[in-house]
C-alpha positions in Angstrom: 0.0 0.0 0.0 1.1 3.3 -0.8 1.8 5.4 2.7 -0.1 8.2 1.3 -3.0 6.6 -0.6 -5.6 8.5 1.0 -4.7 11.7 0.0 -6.0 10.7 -3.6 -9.2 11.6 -2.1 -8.6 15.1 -0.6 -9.9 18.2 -2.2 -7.6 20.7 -2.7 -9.1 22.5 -5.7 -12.5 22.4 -7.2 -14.4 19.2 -7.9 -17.2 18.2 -10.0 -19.0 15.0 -8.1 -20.3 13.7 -11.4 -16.7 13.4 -11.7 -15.2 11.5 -8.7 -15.1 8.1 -7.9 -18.1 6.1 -6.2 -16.3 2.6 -6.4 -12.8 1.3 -6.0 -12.2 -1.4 -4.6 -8.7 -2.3 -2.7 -7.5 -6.1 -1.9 -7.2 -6.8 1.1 -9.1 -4.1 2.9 -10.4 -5.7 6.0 -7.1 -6.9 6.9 -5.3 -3.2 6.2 -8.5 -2.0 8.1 -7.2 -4.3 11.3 -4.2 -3.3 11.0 -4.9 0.5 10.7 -7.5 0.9 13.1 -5.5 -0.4 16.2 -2.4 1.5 15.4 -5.6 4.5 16.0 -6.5 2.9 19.1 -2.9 3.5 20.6 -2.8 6.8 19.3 -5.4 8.1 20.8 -3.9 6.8 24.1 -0.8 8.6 23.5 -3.4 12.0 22.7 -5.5 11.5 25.6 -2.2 11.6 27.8 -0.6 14.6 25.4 -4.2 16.3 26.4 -3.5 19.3 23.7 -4.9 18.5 20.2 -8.8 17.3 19.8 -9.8 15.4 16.8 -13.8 15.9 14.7 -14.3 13.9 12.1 -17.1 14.8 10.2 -19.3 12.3 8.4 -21.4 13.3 5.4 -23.4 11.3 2.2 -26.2 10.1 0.9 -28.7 8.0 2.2 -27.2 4.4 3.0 -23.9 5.6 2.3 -22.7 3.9 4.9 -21.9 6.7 7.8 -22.8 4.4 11.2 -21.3 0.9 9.8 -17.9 2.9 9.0 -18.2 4.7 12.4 -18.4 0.9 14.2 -15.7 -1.0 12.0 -13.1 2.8 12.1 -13.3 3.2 15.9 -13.3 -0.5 17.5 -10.3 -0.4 18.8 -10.7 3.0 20.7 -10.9 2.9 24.1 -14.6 4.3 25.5 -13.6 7.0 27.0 -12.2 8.3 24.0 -14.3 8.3 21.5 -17.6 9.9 21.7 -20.6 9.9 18.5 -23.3 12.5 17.7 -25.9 12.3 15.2 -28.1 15.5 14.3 -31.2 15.1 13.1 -34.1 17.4 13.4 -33.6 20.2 15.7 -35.3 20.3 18.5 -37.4 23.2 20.3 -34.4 23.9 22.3 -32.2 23.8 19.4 -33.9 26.0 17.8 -34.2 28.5 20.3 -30.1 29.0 19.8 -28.8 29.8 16.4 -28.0 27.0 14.0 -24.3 25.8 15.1 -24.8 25.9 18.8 -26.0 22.0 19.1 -22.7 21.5 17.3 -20.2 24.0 19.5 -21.9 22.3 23.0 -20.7 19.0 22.1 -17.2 19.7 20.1 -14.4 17.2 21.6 -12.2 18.1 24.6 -8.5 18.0 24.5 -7.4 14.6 24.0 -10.3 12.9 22.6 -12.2 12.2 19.5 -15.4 13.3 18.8 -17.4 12.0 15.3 -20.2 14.1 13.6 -22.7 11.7 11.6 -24.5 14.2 9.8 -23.0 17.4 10.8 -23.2 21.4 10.7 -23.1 20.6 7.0 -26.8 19.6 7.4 -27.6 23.4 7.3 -26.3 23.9 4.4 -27.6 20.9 3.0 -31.2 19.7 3.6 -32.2 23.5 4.6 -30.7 24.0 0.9 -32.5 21.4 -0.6 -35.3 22.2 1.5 -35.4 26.2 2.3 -38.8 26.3 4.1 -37.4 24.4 7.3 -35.1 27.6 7.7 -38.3 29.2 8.6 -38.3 27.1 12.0 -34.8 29.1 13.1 -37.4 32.0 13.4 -34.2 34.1 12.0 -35.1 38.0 12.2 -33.8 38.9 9.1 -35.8 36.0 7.5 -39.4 36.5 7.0 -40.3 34.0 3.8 -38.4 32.0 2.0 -37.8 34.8 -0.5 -35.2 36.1 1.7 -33.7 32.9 1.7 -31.4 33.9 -1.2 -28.1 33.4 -2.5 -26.6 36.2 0.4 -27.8 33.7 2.8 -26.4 31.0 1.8 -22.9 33.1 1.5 -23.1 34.2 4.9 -23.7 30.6 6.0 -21.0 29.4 4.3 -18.4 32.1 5.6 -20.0 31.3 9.3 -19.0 27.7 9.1 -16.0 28.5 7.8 -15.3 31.0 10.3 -16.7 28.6 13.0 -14.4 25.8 11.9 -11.3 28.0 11.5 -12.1 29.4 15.2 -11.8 25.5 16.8 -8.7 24.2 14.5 -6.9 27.2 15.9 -7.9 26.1 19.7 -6.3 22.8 18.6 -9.3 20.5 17.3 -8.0 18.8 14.0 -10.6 18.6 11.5 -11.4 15.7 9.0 -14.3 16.3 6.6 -15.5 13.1 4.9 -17.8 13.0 1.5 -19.2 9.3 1.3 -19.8 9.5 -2.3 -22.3 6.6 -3.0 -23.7 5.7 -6.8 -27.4 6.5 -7.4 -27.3 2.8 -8.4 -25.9 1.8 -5.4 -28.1 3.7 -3.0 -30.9 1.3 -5.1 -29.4 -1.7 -3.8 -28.9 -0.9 -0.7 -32.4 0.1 -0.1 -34.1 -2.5 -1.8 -31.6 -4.6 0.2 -33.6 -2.9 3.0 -36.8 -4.0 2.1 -36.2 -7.9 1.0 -34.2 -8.6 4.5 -37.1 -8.8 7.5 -34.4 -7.4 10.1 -33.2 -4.8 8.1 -37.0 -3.5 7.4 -36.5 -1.3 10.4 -34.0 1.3 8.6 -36.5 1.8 5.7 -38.6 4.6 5.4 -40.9 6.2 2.5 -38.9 9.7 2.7 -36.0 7.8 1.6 -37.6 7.2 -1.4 -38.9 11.3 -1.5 -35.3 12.5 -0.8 -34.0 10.1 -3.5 -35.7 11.5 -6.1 -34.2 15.4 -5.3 -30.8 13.2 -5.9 -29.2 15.4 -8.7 -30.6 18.9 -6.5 -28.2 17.3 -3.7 -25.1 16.1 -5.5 -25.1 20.3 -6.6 -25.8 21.2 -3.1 -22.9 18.9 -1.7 -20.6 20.0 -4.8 -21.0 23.5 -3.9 -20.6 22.8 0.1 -17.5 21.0 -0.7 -15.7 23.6 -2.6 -16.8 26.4 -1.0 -15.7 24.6 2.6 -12.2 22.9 1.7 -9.6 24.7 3.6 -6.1 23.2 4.3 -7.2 23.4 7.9 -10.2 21.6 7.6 -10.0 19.3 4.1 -12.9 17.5 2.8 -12.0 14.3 1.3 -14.3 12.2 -1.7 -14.2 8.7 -0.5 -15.9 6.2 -2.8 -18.9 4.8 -1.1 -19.7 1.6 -3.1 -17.4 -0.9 -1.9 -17.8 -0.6 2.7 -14.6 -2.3 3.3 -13.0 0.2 0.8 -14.2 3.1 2.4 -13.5 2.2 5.6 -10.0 1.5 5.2 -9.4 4.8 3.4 -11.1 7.1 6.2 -9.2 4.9 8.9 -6.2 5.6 6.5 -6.7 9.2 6.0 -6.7 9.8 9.9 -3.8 7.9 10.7 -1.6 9.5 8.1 -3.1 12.7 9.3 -2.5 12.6 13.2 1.1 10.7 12.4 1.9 14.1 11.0 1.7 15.7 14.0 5.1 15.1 16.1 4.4 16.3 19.0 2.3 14.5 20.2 4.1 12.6 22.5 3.4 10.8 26.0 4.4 13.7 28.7 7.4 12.5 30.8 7.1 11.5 33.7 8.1 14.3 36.9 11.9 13.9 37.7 10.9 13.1 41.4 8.7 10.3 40.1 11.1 8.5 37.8 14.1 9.1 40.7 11.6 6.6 42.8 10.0 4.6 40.7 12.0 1.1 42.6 10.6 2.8 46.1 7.6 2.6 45.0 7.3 -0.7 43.8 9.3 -1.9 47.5 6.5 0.0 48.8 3.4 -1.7 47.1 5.5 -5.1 47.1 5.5 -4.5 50.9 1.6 -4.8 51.4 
């Protein structure tokens, strides 16, 4: 494998999603996936001790793209404690009450731990885009209709999540954006898969089929997001959605190589008083 295979996927200039990949597939993914994915379990050991640099990864993509079984196979090997998972779905009335990225400041990760958006801050740029009338909920107070709801809004939006994102990578939270980017044919499959298996009946529901037929309004809406929203501080990376034990591997991959860049992070060392009496200790516990 190519040390740097990931970065295949990262945006660093304007795409066109029609464009990008949806399948690859890579031999032997499960097993590089192993591999990866424990070498991320001790480094967010050595992180939580360094207790100075906070990771977000950020989830986004279709429906059935394949956000929570990538979440389970990426982070197995984390410890607990580290690791912690938020999905955002419809505001509620409290979340409403505060403007649109509070729900996502209140719950950013603290110094030495991950935290993982499924579905993300993105969403308001996203389904409110696709869908401009549920902007009307934020009860904004330069927002009377949805007339006002007009290409100046969505330019302030974007410079507010930029802004909002440049604000925390700056207090030391390392940013990874990833694009599942699942086939319309795929997304087919997967939800007639949905509806032929009796215990997967549960994830179906009829607005799947609704929101699947605004598909080409939301490739445009996440085509735009993503170039307007790729910064070197915050990248957004394609990863091709088709093949699960591909895409895993490559957003386990593409945090590893990330994180490895940074130095120093390092375990602290231990006080000088401590290490001086490290064998009196032990005599004194062997003692008991």
């Amino acid at each position: 494998m190519k040390e740097k295979l990931a970065d295949t996927y990262k945006v660093t200039s304007n795409i066109t999603l029609k464009n990008a990949a949806t399948k690859v597939v890579i031999k032997g993914a499960k097993k590089e996936l192993k591999s990866v994915r424990k070498k991320l379990g001790k480094l967010q050991d050595t992180m939580y001790a360094h207790n100075k640099y906070a990771v977000l990864i950020c989830l986004q993509g279709m429906d059935t793209s394949g956000k929570d079984s990538l979440i389970r196979e990426v982070f197995k090997e984390f410890n607990a404690r580290g690791v912690e998972v938020h999905s955002f779905k419809v505001p509620t009335e409290l979340e409403l009450k505060h403007d649109y990225l509070w729900r996502h400041y209140i719950v950013l990760p603290t110094r030495g731990k991950f935290a993982v958006f499924n579905r993300t801050h993105y969403e308001n740029v996203l389904v409110t885009r696709v869908h401009p009338g549920y902007i009307m909920g934020e009860n904004i107070p330069t927002v009377n209709s949805v007339d006002d709801i007009n290409e100046v809004f969505w330019n302030t939006r974007f410079e507010q999540i930029n802004n909002f994102e440049k604000h925390i990578t700056e207090s030391g939270t390392i940013i990874l954006k990833f694009f599942l980017n699942l086939s319309k044919e795929e997304q087919k499959y997967r939800l007639l898969r949905r509806l032929e298996k009796q215990e997967k009946n549960w994830k179906f529901s009829p607005d799947d089929l609704k929101e699947r037929k605004l598909w080409d309004t939301y490739q445009s809406c996440y085509e735009d997001a993503i170039n307007r929203t790729s910064k070197p501080h915050a990248p957004w990376y394609t990863i091709p959605a088709d093949d699960k034990p591909t895409a895993r591997y490559l957003v386990a991959k593409t945090i590893y190589d990330t994180l490895s860049q940074y130095t120093d992070i390092q375990e602290p060392d231990l006080d000088d008083d401590i290490k001086e009496n490290i064998e009196l200790y032990k005599q004194q516990l062997n003692k008991e």
